[in-house]
mmCIF file of the N, C-alpha and C atoms, coordinates in Angstrom:
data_MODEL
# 
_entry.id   MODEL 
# 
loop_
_atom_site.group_PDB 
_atom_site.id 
_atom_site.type_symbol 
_atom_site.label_atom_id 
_atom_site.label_alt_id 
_atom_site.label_comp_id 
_atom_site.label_asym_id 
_atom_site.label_entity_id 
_atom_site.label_seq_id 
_atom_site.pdbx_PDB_ins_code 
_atom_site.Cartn_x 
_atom_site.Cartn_y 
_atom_site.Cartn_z 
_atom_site.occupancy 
_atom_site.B_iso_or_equiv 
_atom_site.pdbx_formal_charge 
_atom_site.auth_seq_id 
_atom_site.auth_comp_id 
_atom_site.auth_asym_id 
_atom_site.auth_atom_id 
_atom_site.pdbx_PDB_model_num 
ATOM 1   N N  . UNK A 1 1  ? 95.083  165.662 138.268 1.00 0.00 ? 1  UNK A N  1 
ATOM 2   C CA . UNK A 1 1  ? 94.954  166.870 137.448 1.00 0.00 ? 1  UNK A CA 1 
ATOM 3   C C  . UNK A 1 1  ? 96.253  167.176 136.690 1.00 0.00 ? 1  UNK A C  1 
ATOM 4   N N  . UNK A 1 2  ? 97.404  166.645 136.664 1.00 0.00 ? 2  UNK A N  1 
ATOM 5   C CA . UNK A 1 2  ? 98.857  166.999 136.371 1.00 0.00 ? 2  UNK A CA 1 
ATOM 6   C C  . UNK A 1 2  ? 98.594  166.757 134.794 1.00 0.00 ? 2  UNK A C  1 
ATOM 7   N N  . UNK A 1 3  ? 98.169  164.893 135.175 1.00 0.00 ? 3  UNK A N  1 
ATOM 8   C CA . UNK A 1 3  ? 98.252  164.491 133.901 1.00 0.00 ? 3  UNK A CA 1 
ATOM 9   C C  . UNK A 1 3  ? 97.473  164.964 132.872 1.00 0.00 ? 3  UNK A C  1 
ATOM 10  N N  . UNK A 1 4  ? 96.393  165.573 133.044 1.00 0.00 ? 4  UNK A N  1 
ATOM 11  C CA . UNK A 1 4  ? 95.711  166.616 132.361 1.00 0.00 ? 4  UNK A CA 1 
ATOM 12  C C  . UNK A 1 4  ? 96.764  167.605 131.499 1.00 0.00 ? 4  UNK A C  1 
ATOM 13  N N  . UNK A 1 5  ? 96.671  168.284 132.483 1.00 0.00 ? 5  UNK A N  1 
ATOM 14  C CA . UNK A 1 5  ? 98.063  169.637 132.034 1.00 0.00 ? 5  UNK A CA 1 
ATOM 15  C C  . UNK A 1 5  ? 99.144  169.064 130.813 1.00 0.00 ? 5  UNK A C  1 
ATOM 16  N N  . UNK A 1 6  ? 99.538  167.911 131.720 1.00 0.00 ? 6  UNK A N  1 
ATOM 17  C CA . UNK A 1 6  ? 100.722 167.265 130.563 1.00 0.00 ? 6  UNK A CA 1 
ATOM 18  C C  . UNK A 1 6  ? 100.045 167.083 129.522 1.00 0.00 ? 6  UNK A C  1 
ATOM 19  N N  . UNK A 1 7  ? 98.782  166.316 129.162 1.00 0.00 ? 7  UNK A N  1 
ATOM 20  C CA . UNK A 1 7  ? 98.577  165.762 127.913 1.00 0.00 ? 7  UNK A CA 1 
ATOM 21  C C  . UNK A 1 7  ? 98.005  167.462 126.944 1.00 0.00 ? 7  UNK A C  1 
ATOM 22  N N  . UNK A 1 8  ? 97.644  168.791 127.656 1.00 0.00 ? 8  UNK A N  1 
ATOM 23  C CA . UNK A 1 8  ? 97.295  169.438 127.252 1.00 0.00 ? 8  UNK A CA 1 
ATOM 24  C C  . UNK A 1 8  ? 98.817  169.664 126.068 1.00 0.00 ? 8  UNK A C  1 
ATOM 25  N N  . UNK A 1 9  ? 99.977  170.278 127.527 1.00 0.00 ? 9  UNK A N  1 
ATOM 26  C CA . UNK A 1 9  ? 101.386 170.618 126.715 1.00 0.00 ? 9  UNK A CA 1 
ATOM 27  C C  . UNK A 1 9  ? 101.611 169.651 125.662 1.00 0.00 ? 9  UNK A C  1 
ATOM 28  N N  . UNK A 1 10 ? 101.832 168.304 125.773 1.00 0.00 ? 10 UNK A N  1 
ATOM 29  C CA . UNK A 1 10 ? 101.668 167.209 124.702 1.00 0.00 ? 10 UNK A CA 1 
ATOM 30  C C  . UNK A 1 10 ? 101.029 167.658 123.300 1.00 0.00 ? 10 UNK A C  1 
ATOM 31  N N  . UNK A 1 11 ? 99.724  167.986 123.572 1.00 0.00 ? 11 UNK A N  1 
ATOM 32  C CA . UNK A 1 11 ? 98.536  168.416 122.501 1.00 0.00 ? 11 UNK A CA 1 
ATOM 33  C C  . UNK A 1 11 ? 99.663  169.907 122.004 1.00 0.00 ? 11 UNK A C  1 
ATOM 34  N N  . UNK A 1 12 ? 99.743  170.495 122.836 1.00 0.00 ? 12 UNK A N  1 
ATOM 35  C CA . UNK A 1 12 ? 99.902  172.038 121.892 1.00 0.00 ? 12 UNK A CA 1 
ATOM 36  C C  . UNK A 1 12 ? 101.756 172.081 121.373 1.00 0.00 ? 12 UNK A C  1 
ATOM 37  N N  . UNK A 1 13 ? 102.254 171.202 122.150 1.00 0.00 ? 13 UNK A N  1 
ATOM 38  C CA . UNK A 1 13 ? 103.465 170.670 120.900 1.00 0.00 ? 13 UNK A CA 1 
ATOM 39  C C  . UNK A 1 13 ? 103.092 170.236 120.031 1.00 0.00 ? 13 UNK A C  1 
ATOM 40  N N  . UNK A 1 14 ? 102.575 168.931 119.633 1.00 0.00 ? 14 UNK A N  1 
ATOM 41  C CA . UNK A 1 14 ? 102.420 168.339 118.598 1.00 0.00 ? 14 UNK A CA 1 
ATOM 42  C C  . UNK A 1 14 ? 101.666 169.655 117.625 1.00 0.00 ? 14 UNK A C  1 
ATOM 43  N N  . UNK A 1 15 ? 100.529 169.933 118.098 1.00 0.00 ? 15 UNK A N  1 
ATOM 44  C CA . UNK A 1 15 ? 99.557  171.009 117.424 1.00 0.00 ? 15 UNK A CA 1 
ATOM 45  C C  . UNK A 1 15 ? 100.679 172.375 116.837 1.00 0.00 ? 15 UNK A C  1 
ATOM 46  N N  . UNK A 1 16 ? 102.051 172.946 117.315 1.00 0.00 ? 16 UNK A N  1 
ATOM 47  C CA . UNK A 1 16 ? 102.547 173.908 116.937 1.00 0.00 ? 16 UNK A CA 1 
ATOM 48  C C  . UNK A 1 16 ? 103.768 173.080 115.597 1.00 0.00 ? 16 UNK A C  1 
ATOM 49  N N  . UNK A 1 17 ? 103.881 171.497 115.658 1.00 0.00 ? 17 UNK A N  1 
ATOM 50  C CA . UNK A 1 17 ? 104.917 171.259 115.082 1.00 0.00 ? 17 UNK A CA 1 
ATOM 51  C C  . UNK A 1 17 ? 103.585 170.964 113.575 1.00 0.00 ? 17 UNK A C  1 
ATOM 52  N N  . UNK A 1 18 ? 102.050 170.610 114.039 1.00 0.00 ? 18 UNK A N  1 
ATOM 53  C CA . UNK A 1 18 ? 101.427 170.318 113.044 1.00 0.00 ? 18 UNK A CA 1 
ATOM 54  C C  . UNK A 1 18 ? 101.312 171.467 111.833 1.00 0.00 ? 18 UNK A C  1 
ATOM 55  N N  . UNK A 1 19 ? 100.921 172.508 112.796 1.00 0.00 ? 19 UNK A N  1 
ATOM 56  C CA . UNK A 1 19 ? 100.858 174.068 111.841 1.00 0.00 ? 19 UNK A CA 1 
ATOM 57  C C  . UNK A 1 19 ? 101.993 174.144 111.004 1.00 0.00 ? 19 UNK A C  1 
ATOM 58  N N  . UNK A 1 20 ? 103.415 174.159 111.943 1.00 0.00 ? 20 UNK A N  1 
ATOM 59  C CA . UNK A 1 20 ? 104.459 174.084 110.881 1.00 0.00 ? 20 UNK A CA 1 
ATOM 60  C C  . UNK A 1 20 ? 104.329 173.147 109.410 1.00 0.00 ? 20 UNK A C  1 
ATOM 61  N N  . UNK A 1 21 ? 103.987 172.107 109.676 1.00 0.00 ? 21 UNK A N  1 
ATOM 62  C CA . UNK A 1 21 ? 103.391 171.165 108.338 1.00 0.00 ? 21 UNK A CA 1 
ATOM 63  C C  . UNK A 1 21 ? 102.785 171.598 107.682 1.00 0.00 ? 21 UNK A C  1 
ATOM 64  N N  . UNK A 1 22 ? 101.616 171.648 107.810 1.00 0.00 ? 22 UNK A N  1 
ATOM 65  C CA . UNK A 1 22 ? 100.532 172.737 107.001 1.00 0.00 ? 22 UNK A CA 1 
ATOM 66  C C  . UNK A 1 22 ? 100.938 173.859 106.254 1.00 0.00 ? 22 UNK A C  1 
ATOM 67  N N  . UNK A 1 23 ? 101.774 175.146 107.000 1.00 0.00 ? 23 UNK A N  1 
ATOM 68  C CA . UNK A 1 23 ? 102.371 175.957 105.895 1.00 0.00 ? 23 UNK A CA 1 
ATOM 69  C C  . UNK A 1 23 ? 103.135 175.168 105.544 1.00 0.00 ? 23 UNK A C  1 
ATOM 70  N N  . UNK A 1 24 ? 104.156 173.970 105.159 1.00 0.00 ? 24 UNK A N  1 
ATOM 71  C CA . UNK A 1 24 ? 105.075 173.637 104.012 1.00 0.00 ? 24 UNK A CA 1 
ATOM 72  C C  . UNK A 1 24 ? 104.093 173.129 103.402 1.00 0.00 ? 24 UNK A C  1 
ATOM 73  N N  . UNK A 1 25 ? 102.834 172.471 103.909 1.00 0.00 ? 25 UNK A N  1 
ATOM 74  C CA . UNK A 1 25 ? 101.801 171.930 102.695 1.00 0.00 ? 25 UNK A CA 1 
ATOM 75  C C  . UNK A 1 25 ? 101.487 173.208 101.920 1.00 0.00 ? 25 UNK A C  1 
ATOM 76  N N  . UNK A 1 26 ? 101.178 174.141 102.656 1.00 0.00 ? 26 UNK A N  1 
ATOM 77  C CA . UNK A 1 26 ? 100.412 175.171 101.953 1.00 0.00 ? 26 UNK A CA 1 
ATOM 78  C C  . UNK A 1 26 ? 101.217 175.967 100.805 1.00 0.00 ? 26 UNK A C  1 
ATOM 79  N N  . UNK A 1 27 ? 102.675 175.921 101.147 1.00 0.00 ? 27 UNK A N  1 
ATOM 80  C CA . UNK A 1 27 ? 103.253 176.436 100.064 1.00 0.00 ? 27 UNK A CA 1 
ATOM 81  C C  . UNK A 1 27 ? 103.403 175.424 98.875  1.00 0.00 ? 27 UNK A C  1 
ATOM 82  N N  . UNK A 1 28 ? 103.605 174.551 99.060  1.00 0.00 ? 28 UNK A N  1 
ATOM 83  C CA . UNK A 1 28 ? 103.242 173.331 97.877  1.00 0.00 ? 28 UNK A CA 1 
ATOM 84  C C  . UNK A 1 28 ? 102.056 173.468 97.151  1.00 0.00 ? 28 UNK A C  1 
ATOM 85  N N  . UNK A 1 29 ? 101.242 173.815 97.517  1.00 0.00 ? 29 UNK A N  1 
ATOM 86  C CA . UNK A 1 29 ? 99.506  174.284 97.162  1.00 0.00 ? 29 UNK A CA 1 
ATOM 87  C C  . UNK A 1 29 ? 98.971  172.792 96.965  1.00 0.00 ? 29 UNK A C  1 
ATOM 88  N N  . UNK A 1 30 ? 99.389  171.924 98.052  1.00 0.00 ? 30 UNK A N  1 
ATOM 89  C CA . UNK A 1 30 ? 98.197  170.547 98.501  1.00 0.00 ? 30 UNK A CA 1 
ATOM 90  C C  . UNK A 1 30 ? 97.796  170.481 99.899  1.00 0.00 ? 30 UNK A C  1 
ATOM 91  N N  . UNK A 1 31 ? 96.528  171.734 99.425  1.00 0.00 ? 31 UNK A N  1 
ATOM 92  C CA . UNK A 1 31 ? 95.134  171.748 99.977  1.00 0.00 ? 31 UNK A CA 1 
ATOM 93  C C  . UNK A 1 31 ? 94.795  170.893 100.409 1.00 0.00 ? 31 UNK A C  1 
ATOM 94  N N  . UNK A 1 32 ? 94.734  169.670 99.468  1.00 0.00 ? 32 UNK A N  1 
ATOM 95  C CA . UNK A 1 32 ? 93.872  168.342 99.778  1.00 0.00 ? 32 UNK A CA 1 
ATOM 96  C C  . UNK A 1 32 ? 94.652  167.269 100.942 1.00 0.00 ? 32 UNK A C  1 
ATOM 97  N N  . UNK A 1 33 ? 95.690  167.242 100.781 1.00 0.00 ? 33 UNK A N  1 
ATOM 98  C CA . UNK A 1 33 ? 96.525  166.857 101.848 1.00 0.00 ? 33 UNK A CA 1 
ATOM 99  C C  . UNK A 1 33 ? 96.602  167.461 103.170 1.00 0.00 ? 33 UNK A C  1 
ATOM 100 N N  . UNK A 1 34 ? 96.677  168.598 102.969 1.00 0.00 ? 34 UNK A N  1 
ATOM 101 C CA . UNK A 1 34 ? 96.708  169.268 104.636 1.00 0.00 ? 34 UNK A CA 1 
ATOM 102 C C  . UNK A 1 34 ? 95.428  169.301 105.151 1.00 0.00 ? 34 UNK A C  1 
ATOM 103 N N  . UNK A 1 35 ? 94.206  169.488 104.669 1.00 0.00 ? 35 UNK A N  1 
ATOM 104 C CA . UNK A 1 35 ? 92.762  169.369 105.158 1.00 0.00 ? 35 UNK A CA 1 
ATOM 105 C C  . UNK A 1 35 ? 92.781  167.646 105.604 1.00 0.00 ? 35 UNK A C  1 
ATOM 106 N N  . UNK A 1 36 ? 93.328  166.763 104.682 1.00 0.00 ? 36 UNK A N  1 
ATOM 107 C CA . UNK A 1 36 ? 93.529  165.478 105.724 1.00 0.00 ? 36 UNK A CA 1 
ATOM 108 C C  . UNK A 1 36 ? 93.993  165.294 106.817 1.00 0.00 ? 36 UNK A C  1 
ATOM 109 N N  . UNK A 1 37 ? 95.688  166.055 106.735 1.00 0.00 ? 37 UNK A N  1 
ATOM 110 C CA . UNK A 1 37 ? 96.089  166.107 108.165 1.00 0.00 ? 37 UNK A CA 1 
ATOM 111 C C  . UNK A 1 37 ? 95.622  166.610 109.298 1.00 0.00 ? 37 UNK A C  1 
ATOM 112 N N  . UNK A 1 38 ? 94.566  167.357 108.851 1.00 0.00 ? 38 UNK A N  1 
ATOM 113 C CA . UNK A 1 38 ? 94.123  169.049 110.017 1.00 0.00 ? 38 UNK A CA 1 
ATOM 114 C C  . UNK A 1 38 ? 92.978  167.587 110.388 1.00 0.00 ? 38 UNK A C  1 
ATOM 115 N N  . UNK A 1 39 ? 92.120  166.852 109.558 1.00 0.00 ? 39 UNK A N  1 
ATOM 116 C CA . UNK A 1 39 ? 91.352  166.169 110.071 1.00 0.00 ? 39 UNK A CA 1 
ATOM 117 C C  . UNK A 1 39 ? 91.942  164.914 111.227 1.00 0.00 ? 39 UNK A C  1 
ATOM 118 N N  . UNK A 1 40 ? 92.907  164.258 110.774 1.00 0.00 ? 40 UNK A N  1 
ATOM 119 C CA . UNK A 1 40 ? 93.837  163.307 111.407 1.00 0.00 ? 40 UNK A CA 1 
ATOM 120 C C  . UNK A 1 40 ? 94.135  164.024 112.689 1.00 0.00 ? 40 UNK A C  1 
ATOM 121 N N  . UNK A 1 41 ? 94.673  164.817 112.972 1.00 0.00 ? 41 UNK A N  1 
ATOM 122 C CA . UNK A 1 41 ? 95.115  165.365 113.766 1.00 0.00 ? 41 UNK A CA 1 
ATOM 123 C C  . UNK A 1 41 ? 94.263  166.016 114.845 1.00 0.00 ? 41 UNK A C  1 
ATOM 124 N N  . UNK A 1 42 ? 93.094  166.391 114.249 1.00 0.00 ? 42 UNK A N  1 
ATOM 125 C CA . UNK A 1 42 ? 91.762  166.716 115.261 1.00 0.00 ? 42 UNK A CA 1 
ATOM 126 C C  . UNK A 1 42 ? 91.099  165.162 115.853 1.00 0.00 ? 42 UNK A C  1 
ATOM 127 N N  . UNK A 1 43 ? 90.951  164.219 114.974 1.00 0.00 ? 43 UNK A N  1 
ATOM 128 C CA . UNK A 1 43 ? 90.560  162.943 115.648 1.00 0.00 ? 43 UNK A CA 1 
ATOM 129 C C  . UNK A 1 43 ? 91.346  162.633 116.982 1.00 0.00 ? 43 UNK A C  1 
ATOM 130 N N  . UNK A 1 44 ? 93.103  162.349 116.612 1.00 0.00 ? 44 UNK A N  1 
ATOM 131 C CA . UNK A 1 44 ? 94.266  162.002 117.671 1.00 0.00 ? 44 UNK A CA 1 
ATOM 132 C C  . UNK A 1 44 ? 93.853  162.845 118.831 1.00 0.00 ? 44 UNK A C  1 
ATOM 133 N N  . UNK A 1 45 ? 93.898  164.013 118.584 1.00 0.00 ? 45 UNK A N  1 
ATOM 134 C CA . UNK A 1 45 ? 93.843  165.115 119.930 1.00 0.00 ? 45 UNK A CA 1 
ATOM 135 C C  . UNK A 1 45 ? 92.337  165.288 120.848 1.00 0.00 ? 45 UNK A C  1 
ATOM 136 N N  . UNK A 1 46 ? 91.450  164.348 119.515 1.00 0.00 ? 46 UNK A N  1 
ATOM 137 C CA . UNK A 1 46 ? 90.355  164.243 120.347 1.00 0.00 ? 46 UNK A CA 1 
ATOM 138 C C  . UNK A 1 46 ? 90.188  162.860 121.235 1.00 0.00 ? 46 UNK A C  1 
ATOM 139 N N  . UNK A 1 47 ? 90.677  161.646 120.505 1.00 0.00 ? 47 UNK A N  1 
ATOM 140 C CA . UNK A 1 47 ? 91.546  160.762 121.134 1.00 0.00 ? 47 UNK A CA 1 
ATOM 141 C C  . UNK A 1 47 ? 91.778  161.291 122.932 1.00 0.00 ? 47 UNK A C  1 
ATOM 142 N N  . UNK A 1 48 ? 92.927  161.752 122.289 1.00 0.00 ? 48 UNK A N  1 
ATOM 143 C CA . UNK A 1 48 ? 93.446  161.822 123.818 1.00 0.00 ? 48 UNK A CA 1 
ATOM 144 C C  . UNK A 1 48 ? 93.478  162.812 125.099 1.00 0.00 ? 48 UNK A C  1 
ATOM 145 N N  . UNK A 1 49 ? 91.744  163.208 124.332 1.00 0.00 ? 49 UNK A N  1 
ATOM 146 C CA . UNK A 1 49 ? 91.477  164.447 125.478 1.00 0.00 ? 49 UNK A CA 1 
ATOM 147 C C  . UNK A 1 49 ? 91.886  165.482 125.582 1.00 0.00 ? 49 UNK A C  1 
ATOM 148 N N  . UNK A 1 50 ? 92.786  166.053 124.602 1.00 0.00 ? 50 UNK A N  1 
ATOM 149 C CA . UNK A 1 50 ? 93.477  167.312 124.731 1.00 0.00 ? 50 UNK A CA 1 
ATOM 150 C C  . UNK A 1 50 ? 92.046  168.416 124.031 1.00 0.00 ? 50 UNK A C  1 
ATOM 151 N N  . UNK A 1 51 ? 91.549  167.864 122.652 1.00 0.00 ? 51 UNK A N  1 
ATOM 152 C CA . UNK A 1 51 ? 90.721  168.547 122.117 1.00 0.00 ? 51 UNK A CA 1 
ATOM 153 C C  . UNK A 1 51 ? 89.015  168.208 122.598 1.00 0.00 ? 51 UNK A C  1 
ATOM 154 N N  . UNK A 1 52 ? 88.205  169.161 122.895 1.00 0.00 ? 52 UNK A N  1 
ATOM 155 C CA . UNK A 1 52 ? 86.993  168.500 123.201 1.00 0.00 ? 52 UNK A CA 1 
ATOM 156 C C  . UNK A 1 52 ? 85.896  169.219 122.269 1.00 0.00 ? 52 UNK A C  1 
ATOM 157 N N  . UNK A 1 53 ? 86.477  169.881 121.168 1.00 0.00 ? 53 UNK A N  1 
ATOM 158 C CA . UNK A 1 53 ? 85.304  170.695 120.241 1.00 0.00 ? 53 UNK A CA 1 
ATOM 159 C C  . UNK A 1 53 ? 85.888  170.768 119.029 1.00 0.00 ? 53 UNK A C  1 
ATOM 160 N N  . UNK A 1 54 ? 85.059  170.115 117.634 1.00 0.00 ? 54 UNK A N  1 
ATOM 161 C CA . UNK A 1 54 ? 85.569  170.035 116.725 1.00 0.00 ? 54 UNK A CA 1 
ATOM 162 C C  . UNK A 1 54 ? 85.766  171.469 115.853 1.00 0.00 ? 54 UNK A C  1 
ATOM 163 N N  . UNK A 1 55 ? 84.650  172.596 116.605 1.00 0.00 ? 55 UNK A N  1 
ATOM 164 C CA . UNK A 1 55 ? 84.237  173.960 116.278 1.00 0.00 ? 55 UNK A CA 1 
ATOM 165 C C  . UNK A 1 55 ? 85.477  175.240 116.917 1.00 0.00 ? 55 UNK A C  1 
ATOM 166 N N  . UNK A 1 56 ? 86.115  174.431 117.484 1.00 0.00 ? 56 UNK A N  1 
ATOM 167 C CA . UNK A 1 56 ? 86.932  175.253 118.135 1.00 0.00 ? 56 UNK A CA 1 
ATOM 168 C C  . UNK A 1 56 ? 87.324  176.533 117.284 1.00 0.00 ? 56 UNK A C  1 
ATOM 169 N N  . UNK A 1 57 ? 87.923  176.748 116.173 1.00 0.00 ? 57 UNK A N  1 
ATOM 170 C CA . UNK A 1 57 ? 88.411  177.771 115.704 1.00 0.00 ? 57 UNK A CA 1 
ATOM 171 C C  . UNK A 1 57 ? 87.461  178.531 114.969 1.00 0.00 ? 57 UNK A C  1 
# 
């Protein structure tokens, strides 16, 4: 069960350094780029078990 936990913390680092990305995308105003990353980044985390619902938000 640890390694659970860890890969969760894993997930919500990466996920707080991703957001940071997104607003510098967003102030750039490429939309189209950050809706790629937000997708990339939901695959990886679904990958590796951290994410289990693509509906989440």
């Amino acid at each position: 069960m640890a390694k659970k936990e860890s890969k969760v913390k894993i997930g919500w680092r990466f996920h707080r350094k991703h957001i940071e990305a997104l607003e510098q995308l967003s102030k750039k105003d490429d939309v189209p780029m950050a809706r790629h990353v937000d997708k990339a980044l939901e695959q990886y985390l679904m990958s590796q078990g951290v994410l289990h619902s693509a509906n989440g938000d």
